[in-house]
C-alpha positions in Angstrom: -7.5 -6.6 21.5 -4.1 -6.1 19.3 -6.5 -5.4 16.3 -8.6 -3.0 17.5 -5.7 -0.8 19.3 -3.9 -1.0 15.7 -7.3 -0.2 14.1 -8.0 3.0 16.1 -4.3 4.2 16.0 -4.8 4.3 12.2 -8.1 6.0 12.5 -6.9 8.6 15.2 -3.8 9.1 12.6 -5.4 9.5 9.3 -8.2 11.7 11.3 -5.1 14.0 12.5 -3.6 13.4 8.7 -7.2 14.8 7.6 -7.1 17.8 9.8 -3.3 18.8 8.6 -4.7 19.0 5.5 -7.5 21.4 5.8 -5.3 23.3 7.6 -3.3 24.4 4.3 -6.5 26.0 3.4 -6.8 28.6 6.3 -6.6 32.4 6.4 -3.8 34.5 7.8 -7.1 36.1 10.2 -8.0 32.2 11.1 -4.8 31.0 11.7 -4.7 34.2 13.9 -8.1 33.1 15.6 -6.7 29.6 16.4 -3.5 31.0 18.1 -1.4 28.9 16.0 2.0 30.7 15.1 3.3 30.2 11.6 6.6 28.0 13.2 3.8 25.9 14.2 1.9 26.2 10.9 4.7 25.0 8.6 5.1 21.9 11.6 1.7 20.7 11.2 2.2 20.9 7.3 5.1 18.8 6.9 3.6 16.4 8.7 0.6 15.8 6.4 2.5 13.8 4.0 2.1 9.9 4.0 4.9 9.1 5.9 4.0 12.1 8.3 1.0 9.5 8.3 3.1 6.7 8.8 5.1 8.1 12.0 2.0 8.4 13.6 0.8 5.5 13.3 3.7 3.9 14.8 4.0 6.5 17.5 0.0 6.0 18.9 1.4 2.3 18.5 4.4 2.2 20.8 3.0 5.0 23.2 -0.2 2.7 23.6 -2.6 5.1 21.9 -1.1 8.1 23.7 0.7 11.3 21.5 3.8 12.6 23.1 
């Protein structure tokens, strides 16, 4: 059960890791459409680095799958 928690806490990480990364590719008019505030823009972008990766992996991990 340990390996399949661990498993899907990577998966849900490099999915969110994924997403970060798109997100570099969006307009000013679609970041507009989103709500997302550029504060919020530059956060999300600094976290899509490999150890961004990395602390979420170990937060889904000791918060039992849950992102706080």
């Amino acid at each position: 059960m340990l390996v399949v928690s661990l498993f899907v806490s990577i998966q849900q990480s490099v999915e969110r890791f994924q997403t970060r990364k798109k997100l570099a590719s969006l307009t000013a008019q679609q970041m507009k459409d989103i709500g997302m505030t550029k504060e919020r823009y530059q956060t999300e972008l600094s976290r899509a680095t490999m150890v961004g990766l990395v602390r979420d992996v170990l937060l889904l991990i000791k918060n039992g799958g849950r992102m706080s």
